[in-house]
C-alpha positions in Angstrom: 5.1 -20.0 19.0 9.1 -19.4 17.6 9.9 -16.5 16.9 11.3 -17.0 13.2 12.7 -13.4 13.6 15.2 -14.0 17.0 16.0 -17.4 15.2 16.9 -15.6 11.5 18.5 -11.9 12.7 20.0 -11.2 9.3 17.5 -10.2 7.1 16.8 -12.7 4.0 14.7 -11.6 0.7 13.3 -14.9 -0.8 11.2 -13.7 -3.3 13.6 -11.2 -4.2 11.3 -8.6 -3.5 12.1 -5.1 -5.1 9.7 -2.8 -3.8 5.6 -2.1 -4.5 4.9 -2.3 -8.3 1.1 -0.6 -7.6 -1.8 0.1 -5.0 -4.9 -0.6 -5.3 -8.1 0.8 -4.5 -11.8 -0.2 -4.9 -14.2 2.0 -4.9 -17.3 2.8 -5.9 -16.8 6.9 -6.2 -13.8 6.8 -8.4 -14.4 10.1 -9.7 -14.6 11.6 -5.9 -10.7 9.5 -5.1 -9.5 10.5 -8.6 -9.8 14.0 -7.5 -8.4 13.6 -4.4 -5.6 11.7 -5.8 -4.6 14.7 -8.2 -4.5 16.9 -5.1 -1.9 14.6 -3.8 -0.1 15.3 -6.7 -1.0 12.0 -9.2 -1.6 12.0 -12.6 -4.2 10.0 -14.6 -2.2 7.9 -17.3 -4.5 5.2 -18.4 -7.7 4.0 -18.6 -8.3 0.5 -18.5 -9.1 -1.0 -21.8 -12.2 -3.2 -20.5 -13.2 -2.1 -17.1 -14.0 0.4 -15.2 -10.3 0.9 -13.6 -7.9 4.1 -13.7 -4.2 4.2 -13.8 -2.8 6.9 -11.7 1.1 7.9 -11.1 3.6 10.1 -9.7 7.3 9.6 -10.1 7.9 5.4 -9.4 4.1 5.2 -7.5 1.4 3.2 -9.6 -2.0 3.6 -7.9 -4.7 2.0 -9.4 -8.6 2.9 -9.0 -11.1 0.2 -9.8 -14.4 0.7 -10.1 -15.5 -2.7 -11.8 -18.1 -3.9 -9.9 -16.1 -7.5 -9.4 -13.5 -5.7 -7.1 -16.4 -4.8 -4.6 -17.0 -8.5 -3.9 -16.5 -9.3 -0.3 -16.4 -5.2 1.0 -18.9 -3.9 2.5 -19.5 -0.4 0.8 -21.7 0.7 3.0 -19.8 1.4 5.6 -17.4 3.3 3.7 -17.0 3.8 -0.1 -13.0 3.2 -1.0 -11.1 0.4 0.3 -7.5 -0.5 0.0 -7.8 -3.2 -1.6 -4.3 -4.5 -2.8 -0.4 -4.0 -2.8 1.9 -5.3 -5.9 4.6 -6.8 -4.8 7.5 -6.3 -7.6 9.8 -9.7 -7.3 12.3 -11.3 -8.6 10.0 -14.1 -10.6 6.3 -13.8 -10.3 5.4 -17.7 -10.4 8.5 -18.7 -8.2 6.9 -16.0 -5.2 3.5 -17.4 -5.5 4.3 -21.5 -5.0 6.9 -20.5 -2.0 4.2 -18.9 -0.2 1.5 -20.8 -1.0 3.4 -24.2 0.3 4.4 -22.1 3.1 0.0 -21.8 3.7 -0.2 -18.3 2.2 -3.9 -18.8 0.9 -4.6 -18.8 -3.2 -6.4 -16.1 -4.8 -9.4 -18.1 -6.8 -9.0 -17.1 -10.8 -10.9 -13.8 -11.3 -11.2 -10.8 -12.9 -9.1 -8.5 -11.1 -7.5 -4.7 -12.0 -5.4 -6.4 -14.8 -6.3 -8.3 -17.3 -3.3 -10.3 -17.3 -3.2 -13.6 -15.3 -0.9 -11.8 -11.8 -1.0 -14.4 -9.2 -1.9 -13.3 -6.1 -2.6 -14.5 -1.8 -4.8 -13.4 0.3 -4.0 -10.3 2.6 -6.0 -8.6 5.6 -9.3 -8.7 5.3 -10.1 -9.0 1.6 -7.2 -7.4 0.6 -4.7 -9.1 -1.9 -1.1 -9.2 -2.4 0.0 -9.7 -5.9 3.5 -10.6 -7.3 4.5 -8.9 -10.4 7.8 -10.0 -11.9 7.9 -7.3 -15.5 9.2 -4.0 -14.7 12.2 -4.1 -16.4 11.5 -4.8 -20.1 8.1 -5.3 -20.3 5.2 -3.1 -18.7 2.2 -4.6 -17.4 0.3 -1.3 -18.1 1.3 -1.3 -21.2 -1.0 -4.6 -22.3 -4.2 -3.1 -20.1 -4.5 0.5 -20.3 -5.0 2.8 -22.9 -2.6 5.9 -22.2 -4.2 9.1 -21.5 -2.1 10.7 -23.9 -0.2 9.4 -27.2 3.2 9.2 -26.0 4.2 8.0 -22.9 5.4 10.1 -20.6 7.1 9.6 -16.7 5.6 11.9 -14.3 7.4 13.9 -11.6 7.2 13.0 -8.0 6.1 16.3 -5.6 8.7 16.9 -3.2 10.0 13.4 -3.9 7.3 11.6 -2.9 7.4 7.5 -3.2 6.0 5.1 -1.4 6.7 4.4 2.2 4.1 1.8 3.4 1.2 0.4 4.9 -1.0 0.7 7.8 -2.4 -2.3 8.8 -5.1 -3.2 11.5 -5.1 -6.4 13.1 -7.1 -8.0 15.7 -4.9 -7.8 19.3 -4.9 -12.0 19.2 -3.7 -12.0 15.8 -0.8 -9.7 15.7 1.9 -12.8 16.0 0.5 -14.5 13.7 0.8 -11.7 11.2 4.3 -10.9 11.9 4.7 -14.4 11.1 2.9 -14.3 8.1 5.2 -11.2 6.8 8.1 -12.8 8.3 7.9 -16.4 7.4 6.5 -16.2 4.2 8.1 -12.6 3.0 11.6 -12.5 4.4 10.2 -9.2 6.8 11.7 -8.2 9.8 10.1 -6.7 13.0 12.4 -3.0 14.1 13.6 -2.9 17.5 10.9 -1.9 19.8 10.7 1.9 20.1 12.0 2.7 16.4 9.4 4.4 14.7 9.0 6.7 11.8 6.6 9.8 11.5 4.2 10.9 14.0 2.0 7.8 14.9 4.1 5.9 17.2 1.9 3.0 17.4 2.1 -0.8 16.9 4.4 -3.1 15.6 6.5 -2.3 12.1 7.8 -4.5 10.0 10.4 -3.5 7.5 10.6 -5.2 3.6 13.5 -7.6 3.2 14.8 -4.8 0.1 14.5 -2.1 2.6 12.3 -0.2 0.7 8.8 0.1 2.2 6.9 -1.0 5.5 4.4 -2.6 6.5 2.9 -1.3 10.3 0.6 -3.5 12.2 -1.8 -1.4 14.4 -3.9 -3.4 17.4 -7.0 -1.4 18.7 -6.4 1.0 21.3 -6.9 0.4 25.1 -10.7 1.3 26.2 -12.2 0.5 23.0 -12.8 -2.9 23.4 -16.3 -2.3 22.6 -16.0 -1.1 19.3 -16.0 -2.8 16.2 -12.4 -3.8 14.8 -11.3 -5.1 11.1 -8.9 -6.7 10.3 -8.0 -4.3 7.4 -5.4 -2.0 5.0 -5.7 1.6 6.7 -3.9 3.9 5.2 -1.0 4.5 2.9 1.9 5.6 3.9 4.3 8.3 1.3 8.2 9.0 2.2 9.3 12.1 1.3 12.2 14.3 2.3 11.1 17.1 3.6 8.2 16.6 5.0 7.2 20.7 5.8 7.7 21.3 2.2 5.7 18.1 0.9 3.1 19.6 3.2 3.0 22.9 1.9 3.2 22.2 -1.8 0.2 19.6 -1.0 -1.7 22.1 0.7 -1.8 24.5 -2.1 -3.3 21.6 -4.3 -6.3 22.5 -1.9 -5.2 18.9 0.8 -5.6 19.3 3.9 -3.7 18.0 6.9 -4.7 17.3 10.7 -3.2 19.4 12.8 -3.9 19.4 16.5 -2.5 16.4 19.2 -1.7 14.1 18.8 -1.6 14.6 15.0 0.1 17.7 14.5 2.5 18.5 11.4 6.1 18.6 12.2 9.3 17.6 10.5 8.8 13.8 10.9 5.4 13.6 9.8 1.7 14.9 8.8 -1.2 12.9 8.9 -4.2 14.1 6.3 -7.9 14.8 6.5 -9.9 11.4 6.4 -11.4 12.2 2.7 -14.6 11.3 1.8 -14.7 7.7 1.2 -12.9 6.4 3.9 -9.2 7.4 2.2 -6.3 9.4 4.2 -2.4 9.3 4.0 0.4 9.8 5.8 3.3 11.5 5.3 6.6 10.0 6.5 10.5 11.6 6.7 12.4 9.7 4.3 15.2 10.0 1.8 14.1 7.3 -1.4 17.4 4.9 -1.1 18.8 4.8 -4.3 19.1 1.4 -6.5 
């Protein structure tokens, strides 16, 4: 198979593709992932107007918690209760993003009811995960038609110790990994880093940077000697930049989180790896300074 990325060394952003408008989670204990979301320093700012789904933020981060009982078709909830179950990507035309990937054989989301309300078109990610394209951020807020605010004025939230959002974790199959860098590649305009450049303190995989330089996407293949254990193809974890990492980790750890801390996982400056919470939700801290628009 080319390699579309040796072929195309100077990164290219076709969609126009501005960073993640909102995460998504499904769940089926939002009450137990709201809580642990506060911890992590998110505020509850909406409620949705029809459904069972929750708008959380902090700073620039939209993370959205839905419960409806549509967004559990296709998981299986009981092996674990919260799923990450899409990414938002914000672009530079919504419509214009979906027909260049779908002719390039991204596959269609079917019509459904989703977190919004509003008709965001949308391809199939890992697993059942979807990746939506969302084109109003600028004059127009999608939240704004769907939620009911917590509060009566509108209000932006701070980010803890800068926190924004750094990326994804990503398993894949070990047959499949090419033709997921090729999906994010081909399709996305991502790039693959130079073997042996890697952020935090999970070295692992291959990671693939956005064409706006903003966020990652790291694709993790199942370690040697477990060949016998069961792998999906799914969205791990979530991955949060910040700074300074020590002082993210203490400011989070007096909101009662709590943080691995033996080998291979240990805190340092370059990263800090949470608890798995209950549910099936952790995230990972990352050293980085938020480039500036």
């Amino acid at each position: 198979m080319m390699n579309t990325i040796e072929n195309n060394p100077v990164p290219t952003n076709p969609l126009g593709i501005d960073g993640i408008e909102f995460i998504e989670y499904a769940t089926t204990e939002p009450l137990a992932l709201g809580a642990v979301l506060e911890r992590m320093g998110f505020e509850q700012v909406g409620r949705h107007r029809s459904r069972e789904v929750v708008l959380y933020t902090q700073g620039e981060m939209n993370v959205i918690v839905n419960a409806d009982a549509t967004a559990w078709a296709g998981f299986d909830h009981e092996v674990q209760a919260t799923s990450l179950s899409a990414i938002a990507l914000r672009v530079r035309d919504a419509n214009e993003a979906y027909r260049r990937v779908t002719e390039l054989g991204a596959w269609a989301i079917p019509t459904r009811a989703g977190a919004m309300e509003l008709n965001i078109p949308g391809v199939h990610g890992c697993g059942d995960s979807i990746i939506y394209f969302v084109d109003r951020y600028r004059d127009f807020s999608i939240y704004d038609v769907d939620f009911k605010p917590a509060s009566q004025e509108r209000r932006q939230t701070s980010a803890l110790a800068g926190l924004h959002f750094f990326g994804l974790v990503q398993a894949v199959q070990p047959d499949r990994l090419r033709e997921w860098i090729d999906f994010y590649s081909t399709l996305m305009g991502f790039s693959v880093l130079p073997e042996g450049q890697f952020f935090g303190i999970l070295p692992k995989g291959s990671l693939l940077v956005s064409p706006c330089r903003q966020f990652y996407i790291q694709l993790v293949e199942p370690p040697a000697g477990t060949e016998d254990i069961h792998w999906e193809e799914e969205l791990l974890r979530l991955g949060l930049g910040t700074p300074d990492v020590l002082q993210a980790v203490r400011q989070l750890q007096e909101r009662g989180v709590v943080f691995v801390d033996r080998a291979p996982t240990q805190i340092s400056e370059r990263g800090a790896l949470t608890q798995l919470y209950k549910g099936g939700v952790s995230f990972e801290l990352v050293r980085s300074q938020k480039e500036k628009k």
